[in-house]
N, C-alpha and C positions, 0 to 999 in steps of 0.2 A: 784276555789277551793283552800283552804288552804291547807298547809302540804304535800305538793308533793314532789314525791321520784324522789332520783338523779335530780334533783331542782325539785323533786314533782311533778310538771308538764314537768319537761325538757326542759322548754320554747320555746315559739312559733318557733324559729328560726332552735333550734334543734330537733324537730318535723318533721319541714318541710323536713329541709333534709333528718333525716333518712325515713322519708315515701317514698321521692322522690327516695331516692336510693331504698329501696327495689320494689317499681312499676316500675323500669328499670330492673329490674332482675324478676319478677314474673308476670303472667298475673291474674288480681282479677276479682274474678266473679262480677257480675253486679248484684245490687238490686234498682230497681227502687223506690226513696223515691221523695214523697211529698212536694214540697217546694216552699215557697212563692211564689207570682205572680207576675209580674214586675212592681204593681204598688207598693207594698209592699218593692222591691229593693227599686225601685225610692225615697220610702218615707225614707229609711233607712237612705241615705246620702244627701238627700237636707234638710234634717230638721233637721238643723246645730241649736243644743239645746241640752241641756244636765244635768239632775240633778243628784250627784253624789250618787251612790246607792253602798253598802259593802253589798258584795256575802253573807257574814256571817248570815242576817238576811233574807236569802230567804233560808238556810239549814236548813233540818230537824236534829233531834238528831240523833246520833249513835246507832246500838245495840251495847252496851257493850261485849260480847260472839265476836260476829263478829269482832270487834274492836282488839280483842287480835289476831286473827290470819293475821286482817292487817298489823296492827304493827310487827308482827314476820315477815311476809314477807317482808315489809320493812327495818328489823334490816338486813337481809339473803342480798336483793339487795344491802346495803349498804356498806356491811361490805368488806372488802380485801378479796383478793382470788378466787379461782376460783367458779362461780356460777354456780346454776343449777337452771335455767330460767322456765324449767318447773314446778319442786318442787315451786317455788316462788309463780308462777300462778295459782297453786293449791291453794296456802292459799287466795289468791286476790280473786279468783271465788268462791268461796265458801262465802266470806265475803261477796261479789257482790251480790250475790245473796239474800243475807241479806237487800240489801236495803243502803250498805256499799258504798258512791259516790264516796269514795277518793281509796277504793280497786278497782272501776271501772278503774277509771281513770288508775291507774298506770297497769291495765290489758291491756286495751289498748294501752298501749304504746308496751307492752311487746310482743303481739301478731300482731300489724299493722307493726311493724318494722323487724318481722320473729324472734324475738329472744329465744320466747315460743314458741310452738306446739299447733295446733287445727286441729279440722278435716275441719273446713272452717273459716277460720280465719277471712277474711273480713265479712262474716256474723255473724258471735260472736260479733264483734268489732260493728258493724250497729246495732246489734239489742241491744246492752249493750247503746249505742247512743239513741237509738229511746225509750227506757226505761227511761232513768233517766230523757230525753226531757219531757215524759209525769210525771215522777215527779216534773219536775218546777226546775230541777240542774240547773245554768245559766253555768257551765262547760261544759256540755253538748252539750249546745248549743254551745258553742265555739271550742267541739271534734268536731261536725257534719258540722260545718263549713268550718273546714280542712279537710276533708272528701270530701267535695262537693268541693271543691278548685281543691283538687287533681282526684277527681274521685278513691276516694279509698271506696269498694262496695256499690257506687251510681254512676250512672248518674253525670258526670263531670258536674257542672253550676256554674261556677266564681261569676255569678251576683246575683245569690241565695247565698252563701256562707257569701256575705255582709250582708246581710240581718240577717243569721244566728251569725255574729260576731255584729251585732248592737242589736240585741236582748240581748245578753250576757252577751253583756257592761251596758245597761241599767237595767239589771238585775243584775248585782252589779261584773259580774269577772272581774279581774284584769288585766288578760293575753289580756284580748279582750278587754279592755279599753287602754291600753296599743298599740293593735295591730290597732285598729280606731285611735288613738293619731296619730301614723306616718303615716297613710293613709292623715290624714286631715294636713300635712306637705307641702304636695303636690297641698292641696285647696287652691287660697287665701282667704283672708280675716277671717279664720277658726282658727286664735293664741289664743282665747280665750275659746276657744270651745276643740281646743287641748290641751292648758293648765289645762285644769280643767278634762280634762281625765288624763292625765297623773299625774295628785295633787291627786285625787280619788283612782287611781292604786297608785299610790305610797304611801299613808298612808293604801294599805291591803298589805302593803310588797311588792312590787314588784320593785324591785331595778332600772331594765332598765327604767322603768318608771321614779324614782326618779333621775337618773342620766338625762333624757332628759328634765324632768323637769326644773331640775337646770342650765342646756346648755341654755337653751332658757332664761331664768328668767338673765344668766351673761348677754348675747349678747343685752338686751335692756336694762342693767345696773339697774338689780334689785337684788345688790349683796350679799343683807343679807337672802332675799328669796334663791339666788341661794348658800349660805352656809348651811341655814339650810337644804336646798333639798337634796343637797351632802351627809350630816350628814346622814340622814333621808336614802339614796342608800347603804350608807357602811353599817351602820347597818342592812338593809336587805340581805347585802354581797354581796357588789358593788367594786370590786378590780379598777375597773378604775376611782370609783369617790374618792379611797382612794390615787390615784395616784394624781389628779387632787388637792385634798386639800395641796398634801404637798408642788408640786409645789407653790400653791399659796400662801401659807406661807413661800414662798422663798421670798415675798415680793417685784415681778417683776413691773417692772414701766406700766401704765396705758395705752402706747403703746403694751400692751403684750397682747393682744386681748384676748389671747386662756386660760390664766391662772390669767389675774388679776382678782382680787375682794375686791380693797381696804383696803387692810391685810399689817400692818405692818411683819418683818419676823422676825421671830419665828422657831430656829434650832430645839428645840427640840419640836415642833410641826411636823414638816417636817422629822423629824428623826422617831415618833410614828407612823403617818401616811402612811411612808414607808414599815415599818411593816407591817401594818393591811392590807397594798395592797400584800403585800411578802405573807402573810396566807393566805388571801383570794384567792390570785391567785391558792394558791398549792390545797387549800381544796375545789376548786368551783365547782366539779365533784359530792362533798360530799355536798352539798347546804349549804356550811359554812357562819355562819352570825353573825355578834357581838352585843350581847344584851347589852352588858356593855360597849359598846362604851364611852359610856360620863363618867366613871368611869376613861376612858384610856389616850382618850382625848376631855373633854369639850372645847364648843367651847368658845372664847375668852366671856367676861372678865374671867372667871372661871380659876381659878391658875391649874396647872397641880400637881398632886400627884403622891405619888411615884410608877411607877408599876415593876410587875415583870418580866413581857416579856408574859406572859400567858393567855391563853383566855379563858371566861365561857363555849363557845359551843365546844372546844375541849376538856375541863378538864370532862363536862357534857358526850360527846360523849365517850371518851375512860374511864369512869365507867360504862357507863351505860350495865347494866344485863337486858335481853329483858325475857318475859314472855312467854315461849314454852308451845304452844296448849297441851292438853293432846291428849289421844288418843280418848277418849271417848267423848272431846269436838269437835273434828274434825266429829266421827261420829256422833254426834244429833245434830249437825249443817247441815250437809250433808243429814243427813234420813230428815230434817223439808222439803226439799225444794228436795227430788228426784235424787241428786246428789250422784255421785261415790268416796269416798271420797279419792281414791285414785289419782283423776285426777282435782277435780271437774267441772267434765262435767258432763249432767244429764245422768241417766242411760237408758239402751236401755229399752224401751217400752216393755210388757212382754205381753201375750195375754190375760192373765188376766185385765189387766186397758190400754186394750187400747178403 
């Protein structure tokens, strides 16, 4: 899924851990779910093939209505200061419930990690999973994957969970194209097959992506690929590939394994670059990313122009004025779908409609 909060999706890595920590401190209830058979694993990883698919064109449209209370949610998780995780969640569920994949998403994150309130959290979180699965998210399937991985409320199965991040991938997410790329690291003969995951992930944004891309593409001396790939990570708000370029506009000799890429040097490329790693670094919490990269610094032959030191997505971020739900759009969002709209969890069953 695109446009995920505090990196939107929080990516794979910071996921895992914070699930991992909170299932050391809490015990989840167990929901017994459905999931592939072992011929279905088996197929998922020896059928080393791969045609690149963008998430984008297996999502449905947004409700608008709904859309405005993600986004406020969104602006609230993002903003400095102290937050109120539950208020937050209330705008997410509510949108959720709409049919909203990217208010899912970031509910789950908000309630698998304990940092929202529910009355059963691992089952909120499973059945928002098992929902969006049957609308065809391929996010989804990549939430339910870390799910089964971890045994967070399902049935622990590792070799089910593949299955669930090859589905993902194939259906066009990023994060799980991405997450098979460094599984099949490990496989021989699988560099092209990893490549072309990671080239897929990396043109729907996915920076990690674009930086391994580019690693691989230097080390068998593919180094105009592995410039552009670099390009292609910063701009998604890759601070360690913005690190990586200025190094090698230092211009190190062809012994230098780790940073050549046949680049004469170039100070004040290395000077720009040091920058966009310095911002990137500070604002990666905030999923800081430079659209104007090539504005700042194009890559070579392209002459460098004058900048001011300033970037589009923080001059964007620190104007921007977010759209506050009304009150009356909170409740006929809330009454369409049975929900409390002070919490949005649904309301207790009355004796009349049960």
């Amino acid at each position: 899924m695109q446009e995920k909060s505090i990196n939107n999706r929080v990516g794979a890595s910071k996921l895992l851990l914070a699930l991992s920590s909170f299932l050391m401190i809490m015990a989840c209830s167990k929901k017994e779910e459905h999931v592939p058979d072992a011929a279905s694993v088996d197929f998922a990883y020896s059928r080393l093939e791969f045609k690149c698919a963008y998430e984008r064109d297996a999502l449905p449209g947004l409700n608008q209505d709904a859309d405005i209370l993600y986004r406020y949610g969104l602006y609230l998780e993002k903003r400095k200061g102290q937050k109120d995780y539950d208020e937050i969640a209330r705008y997410y569920r509510i949108a959720a419930a709409h049919d909203h994949y990217k208010a899912a998403t970031n509910l789950q994150f908000l309630l698998s990690t304990g940092q929202a309130r529910s009355p059963d959290a691992s089952k909120e979180v499973i059945d928002l999973a098992e929902y969006y699965i049957a609308q065809g998210i391929p996010g989804a399937y990549y939430d339910m994957a870390h799910y089964l991985e971890l045994g967070y409320g399902v049935k622990q199965d590792v070799a089910a969970s593949k299955a669930y991040f090859r589905r993902a991938a194939d259906l066009g997410n990023s994060d799980a194209q991405y997450y098979i790329g460094r599984l099949l690291t490990y496989v021989p003969n699988t560099a092209d097959i990893m490549q072309a995951m990671y080239k897929c992930a990396m043109e729907q944004g996915n920076r990690l992506a674009g930086r391994n891309y580019s690693s691989y593409s230097k080390v068998v001396g593919l180094y105009q690929e592995a410039l552009h790939g670099y390009q292609t990570a910063i701009r998604n708000g890759d601070a360690n590939s913005a690190s990586r370029l200025a190094s090698a506009f230092e211009g190190p000799p062809a012994s230098d394994r780790l940073y050549y890429l046949a680049l004469l040097q170039d100070d004040e490329r290395v000077d720009r670059y040091n920058k966009i790693s310095d911002f990137l670094t500070r604002h990666e919490h905030l999923g800081a990313k430079v659209p104007d990269l090539d504005d700042i610094v194009p890559l070579p032959p392209a002459t460098l122009l004058e900048w001011d030191g300033t970037f589009q997505w923080k001059r964007e971020r620190d104007s921007a004025v977010p759209i506050i739900p009304s009150a009356e759009l909170i409740e006929k969002l809330s009454a369409e779908k049975g929900l409390d709209p002070a919490t949005g969890l649904p309301l207790p069953k009355t004796a009349g409609n049960l």
